[in-house]
C-alpha positions, 0 to 999 in steps of 0.5 A: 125885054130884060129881067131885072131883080128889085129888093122893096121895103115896105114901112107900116104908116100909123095912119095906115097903108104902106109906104115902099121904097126901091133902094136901088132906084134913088127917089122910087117911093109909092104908097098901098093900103095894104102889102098886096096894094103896095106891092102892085104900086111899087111894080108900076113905079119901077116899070116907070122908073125904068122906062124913064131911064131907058128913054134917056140912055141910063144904065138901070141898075138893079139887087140882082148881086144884093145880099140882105139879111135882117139881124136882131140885137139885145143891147 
């Protein structure tokens, strides 16, 4: 089994839960009604996802070589 590294955004959603997407696996969106929740959804989407991709001989790829900083700016 490989180990691969996966950089998840969640956004608060007004009506509320959260919704994440898996910028490294094009289309890979889930929803939780809280951060943990959102967190186990994204977990089983990503093992789909992957499972999908390995069942038709893809590459997966995956934010193990992905730096990310957040930068606040006053304009």
């Amino acid at each position: 089994m490989n180990t691969h590294t996966y950089r998840i955004l969640l956004s608060k959603e007004p009506e509320g839960g959260y919704t994440v997407k898996v910028p490294a696996l094009p289309g890979c969106i889930t929803f939780g009604q809280t951060v943990d929740d959102a967190i186990e959804q994204a977990k089983e989407a990503i093992s789909l996802y992957i499972e999908s991709l390995v069942a038709h001989g893809e590459k997966v790829p995956d934010d193990k070589d992905t730096l990310e900083y957040s930068l606040t700016l006053t304009a």
